[in-house]
Backbone as CSV, one residue per row, in Angstrom:
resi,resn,N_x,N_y,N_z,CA_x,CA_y,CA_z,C_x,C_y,C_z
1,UNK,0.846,-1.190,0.000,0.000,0.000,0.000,0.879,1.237,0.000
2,UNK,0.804,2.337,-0.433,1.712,3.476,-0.806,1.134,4.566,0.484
3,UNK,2.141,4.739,0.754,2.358,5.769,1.979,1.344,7.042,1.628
4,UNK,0.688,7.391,2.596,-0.096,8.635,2.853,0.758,9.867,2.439
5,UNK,0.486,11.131,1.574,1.138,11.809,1.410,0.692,12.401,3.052
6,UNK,-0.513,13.094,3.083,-1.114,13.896,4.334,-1.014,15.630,3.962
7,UNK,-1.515,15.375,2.412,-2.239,17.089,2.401,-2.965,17.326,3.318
8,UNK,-3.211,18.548,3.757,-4.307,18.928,4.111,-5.423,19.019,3.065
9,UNK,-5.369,19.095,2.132,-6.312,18.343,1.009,-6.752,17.202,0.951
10,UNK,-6.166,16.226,1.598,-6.775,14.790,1.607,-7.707,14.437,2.107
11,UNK,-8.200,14.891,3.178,-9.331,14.607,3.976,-10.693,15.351,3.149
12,UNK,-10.699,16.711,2.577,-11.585,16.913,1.829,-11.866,16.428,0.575
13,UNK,-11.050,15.958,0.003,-11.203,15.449,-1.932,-11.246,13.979,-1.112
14,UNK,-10.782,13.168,-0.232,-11.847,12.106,-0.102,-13.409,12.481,0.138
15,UNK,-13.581,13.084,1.231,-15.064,13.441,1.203,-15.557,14.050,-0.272
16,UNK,-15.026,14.878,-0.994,-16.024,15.111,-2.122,-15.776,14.355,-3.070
17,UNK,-14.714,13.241,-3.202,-14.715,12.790,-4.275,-15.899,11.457,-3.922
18,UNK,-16.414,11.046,-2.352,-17.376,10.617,-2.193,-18.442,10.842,-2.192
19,UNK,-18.633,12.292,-1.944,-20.115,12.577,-2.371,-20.543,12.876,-3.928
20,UNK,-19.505,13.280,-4.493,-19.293,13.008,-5.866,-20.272,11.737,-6.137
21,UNK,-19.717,10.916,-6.015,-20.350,9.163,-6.673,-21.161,9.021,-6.007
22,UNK,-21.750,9.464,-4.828,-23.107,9.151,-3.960,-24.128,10.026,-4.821
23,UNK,-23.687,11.302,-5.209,-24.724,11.684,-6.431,-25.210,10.831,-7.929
24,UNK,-24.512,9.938,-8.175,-24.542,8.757,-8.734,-25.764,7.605,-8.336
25,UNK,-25.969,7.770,-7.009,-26.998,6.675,-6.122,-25.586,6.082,-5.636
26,UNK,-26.236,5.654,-4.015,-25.746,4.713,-3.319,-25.416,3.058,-4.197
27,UNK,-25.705,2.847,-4.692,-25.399,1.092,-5.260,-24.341,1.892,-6.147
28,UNK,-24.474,2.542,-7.233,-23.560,2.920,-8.447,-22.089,3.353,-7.273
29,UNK,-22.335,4.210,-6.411,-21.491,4.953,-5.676,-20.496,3.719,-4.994
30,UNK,-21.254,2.470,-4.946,-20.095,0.892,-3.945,-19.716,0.477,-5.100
31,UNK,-20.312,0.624,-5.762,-19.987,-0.711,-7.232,-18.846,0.028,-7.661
32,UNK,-18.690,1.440,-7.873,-17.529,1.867,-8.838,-15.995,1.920,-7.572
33,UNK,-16.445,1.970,-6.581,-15.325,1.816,-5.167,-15.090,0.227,-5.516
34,UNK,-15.550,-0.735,-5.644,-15.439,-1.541,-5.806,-14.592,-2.267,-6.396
35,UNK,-15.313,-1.595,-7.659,-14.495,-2.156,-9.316,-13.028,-1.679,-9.445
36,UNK,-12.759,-0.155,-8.055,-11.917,0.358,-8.363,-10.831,-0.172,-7.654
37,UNK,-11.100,-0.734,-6.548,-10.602,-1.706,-5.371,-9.864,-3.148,-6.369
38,UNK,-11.044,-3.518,-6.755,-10.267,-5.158,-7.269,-9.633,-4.556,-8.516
39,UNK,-10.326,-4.028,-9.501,-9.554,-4.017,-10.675,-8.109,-2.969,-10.855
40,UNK,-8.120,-1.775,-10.087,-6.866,-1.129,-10.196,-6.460,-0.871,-8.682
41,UNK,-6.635,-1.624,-7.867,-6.231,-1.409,-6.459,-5.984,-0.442,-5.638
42,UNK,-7.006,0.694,-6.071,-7.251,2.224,-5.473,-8.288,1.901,-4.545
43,UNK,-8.266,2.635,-3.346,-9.091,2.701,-2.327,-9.859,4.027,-2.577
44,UNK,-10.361,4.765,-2.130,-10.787,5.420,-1.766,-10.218,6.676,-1.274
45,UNK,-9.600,6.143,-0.132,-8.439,6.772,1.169,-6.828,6.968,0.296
46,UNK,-7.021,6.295,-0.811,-6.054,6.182,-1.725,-5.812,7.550,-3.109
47,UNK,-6.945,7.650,-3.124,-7.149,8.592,-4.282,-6.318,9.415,-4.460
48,UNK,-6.113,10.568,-3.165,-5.491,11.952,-2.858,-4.061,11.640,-3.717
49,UNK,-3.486,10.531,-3.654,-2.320,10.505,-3.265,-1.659,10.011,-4.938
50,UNK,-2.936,9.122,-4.774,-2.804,8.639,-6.606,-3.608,8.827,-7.857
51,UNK,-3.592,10.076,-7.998,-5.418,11.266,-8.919,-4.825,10.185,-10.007
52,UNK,-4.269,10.889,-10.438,-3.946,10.560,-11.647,-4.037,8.812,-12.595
53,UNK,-3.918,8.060,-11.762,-4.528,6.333,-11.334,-5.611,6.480,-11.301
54,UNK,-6.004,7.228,-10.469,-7.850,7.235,-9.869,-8.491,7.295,-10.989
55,UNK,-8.128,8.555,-11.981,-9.098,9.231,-12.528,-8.706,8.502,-13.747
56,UNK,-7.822,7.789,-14.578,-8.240,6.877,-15.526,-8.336,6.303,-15.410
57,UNK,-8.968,5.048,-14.129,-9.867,4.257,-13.861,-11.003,4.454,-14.233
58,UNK,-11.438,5.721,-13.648,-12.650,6.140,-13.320,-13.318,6.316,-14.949
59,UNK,-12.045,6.838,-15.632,-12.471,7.275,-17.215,-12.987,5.720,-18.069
60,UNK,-11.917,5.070,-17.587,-11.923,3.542,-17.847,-13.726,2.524,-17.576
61,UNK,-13.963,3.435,-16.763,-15.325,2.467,-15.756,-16.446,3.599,-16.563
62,UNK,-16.516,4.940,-16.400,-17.530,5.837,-16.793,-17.555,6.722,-17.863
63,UNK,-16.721,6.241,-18.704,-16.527,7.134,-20.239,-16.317,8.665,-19.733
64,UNK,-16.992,9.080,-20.634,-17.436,10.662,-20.614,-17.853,11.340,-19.153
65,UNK,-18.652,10.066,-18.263,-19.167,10.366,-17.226,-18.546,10.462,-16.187
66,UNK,-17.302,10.165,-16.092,-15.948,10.658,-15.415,-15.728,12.045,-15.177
67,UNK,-15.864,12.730,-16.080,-15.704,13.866,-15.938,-16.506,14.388,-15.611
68,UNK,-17.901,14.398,-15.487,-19.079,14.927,-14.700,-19.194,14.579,-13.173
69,UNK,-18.342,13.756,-13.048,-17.864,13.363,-11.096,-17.013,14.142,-10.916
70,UNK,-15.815,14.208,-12.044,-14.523,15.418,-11.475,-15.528,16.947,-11.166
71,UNK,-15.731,17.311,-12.700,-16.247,18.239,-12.112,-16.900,18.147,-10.917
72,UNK,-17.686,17.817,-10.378,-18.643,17.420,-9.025,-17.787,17.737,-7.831
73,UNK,-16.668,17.267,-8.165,-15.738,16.917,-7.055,-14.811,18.642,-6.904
74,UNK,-14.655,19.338,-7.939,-13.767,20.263,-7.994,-15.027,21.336,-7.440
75,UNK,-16.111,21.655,-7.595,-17.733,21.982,-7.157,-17.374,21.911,-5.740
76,UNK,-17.535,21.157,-5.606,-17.702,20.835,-3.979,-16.100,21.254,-3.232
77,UNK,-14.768,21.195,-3.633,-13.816,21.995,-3.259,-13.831,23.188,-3.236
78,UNK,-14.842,24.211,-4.260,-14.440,25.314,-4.166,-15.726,25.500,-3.064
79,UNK,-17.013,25.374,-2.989,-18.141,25.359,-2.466,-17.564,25.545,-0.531
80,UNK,-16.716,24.382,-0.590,-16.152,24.209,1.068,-14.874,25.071,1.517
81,UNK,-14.813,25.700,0.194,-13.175,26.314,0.139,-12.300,26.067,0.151
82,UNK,-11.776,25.313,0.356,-10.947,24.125,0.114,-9.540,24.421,-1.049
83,UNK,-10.689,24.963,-2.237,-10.030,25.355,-3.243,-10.611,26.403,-3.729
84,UNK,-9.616,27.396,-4.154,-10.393,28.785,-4.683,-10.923,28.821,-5.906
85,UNK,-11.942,29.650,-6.175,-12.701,29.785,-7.382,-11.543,29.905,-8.746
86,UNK,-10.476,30.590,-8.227,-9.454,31.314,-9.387,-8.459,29.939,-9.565
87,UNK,-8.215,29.364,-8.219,-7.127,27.989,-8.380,-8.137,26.772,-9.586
88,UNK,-9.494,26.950,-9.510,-10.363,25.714,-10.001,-10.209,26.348,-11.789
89,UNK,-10.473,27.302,-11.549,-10.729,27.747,-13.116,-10.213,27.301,-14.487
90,UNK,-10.792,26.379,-15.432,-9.611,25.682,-16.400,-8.680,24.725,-16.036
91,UNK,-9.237,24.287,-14.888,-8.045,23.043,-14.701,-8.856,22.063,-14.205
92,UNK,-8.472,20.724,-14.058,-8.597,19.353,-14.239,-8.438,19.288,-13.300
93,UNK,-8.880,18.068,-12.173,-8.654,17.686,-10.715,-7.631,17.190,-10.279
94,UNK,-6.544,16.737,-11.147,-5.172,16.130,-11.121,-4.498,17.415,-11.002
95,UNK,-4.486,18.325,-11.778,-3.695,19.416,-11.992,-4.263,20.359,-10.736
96,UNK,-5.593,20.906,-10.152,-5.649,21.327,-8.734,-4.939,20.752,-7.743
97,UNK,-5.435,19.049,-7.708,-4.378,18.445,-6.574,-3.060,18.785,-6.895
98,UNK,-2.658,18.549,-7.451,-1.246,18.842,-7.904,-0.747,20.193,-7.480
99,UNK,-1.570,21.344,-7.852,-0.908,22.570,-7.186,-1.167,22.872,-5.745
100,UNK,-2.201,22.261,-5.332,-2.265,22.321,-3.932,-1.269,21.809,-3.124
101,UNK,-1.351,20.332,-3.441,0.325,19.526,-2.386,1.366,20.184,-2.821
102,UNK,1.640,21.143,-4.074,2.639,22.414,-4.074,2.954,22.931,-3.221
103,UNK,1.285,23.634,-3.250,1.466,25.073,-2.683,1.399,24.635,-0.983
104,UNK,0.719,23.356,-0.476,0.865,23.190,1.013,1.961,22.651,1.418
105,UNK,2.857,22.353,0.781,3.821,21.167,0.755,5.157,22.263,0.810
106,UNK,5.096,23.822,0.738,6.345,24.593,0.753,6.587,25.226,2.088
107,UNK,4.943,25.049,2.855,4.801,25.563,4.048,6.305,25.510,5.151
């Protein structure tokens, strides 16, 4: 299992990248944790650390509809603040995470 980075980002993009797929329905929302578990061995708790894995799984499992969870998920970062309206703008959820464990990671 690959070591916890421990953004302070991690604890929120797990929560929204779960309520993300719970907007999906509860059954769709286990089944794709699931599929994502056995078939590319991402957890959940895993995501933060490995977007970039995550999210062509996810592309892999939901076509097009992948990206209507990212977005969801980048929604709900700026919504909690998490992430700023200006950091979200034109960018992809790999590339936010990415500047965030940057920008928290120089502290």
């Amino acid at each position: 299992m690959a070591a916890i980075v421990g953004t302070s980002l991690d604890r929120p993009l797990i929560e929204s990248i779960d309520a993300a797929l719970s907007a999906l329905g509860t059954s769709t929302r286990d089944s794709v944790l699931l599929y994502l578990r056995k078939r590319y061995s991402i957890s959940l708790e895993e995501a933060p650390e490995r977007m970039d894995e995550f999210l062509q799984a996810l592309r892999a499992l939901l076509g097009y509809g992948a990206r209507v969870v990212e977005k969801l998920v980048i929604a709900r970062l700026v919504e909690t603040n998490e992430v700023s309206l200006a950091e979200a703008r034109g960018r992809n959820l790999a590339e936010i995470v990415n500047l965030s464990s940057k920008g928290r990671n120089k502290v």
